[in-house]
C-alpha positions, 0 to 999 in steps of 0.5 A: 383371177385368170388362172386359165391363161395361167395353166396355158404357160404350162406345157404339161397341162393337157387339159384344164377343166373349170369344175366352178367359178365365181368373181365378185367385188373383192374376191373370187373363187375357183375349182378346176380339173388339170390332167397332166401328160404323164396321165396324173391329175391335179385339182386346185380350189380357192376362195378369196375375199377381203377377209380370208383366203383357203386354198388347196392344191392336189396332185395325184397319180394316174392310179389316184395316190396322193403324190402332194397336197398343199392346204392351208387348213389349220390344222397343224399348229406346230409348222413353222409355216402354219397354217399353210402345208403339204400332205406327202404319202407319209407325212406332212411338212411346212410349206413354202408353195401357197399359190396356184402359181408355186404349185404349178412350177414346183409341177414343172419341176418335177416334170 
C-alpha cells in the first residue's frame, strides 16, 4: 500500500511519520504518525494478509483526548457494522469508515 502518497492528497497533513512498515507477497502492514494543522494527531495501523485484515485508525487532540477511533476489533458484537466501529469520547457506534482513505475524508471533512 502507498499510503504516503495517500496522505500528500491531504492538505491538512503537516507531516507524516512511518513508525514501521513491512510488504510481502500477499499482505502488508503499517503503522504511521500524521500531525495535523490544527496541532492534532492521527495514527493509523493496518495488517493485511490473504486471510485477515485489522485496522485501526486515532485521531486525537493537541491535548491528547480521543476525538475518534475506528477499529475493527471484535468486540461489539451488537452493531450492525460488526466488527468495524468508532469510539467517540462518550460512546461507541457503527461505522461505515474502514479504510485509511474514508478515515482521511471523514478528517478533511471536518476540517
Amino acid at each position: 500500500m502507498d499510503f504516503l502518497s495517500l496522505l500528500n492528497q491531504y492538505d491538512f497533513v503537516v507531516e507524516a511519520e512511518v513508525l514501521s512498515s513491512r510488504n510481502w507477497e500477499g499482505g502488508f502492514y503499517y503503522k504511521i504518525k500524521v500531525l495535523i494543522t490544527d496541532k492534532s494527531t492521527f495514527f493509523a495501523s493496518e495488517y493485511k494478509d490473504t486471510i485477515e485484515r485489522n485496522y485501526s485508525f486515532h485521531w486525537q487532540d493537541k491535548d491528547n483526548k480521543l476525538i475518534i477511533r475506528w477499529d475493527n476489533a471484535p468486540h461489539f458484537p451488537d452493531l450492525s457494522t460488526f466488527p468495524h466501529h468508532k469510539h467517540l469520547p462518550d460512546t461507541i457506534e457503527e461505522s461505515q469508515e474502514m479504510t485509511l482513505q474514508e478515515a482521511l475524508a471523514f478528517i478533511r471533512k471536518v476540517m
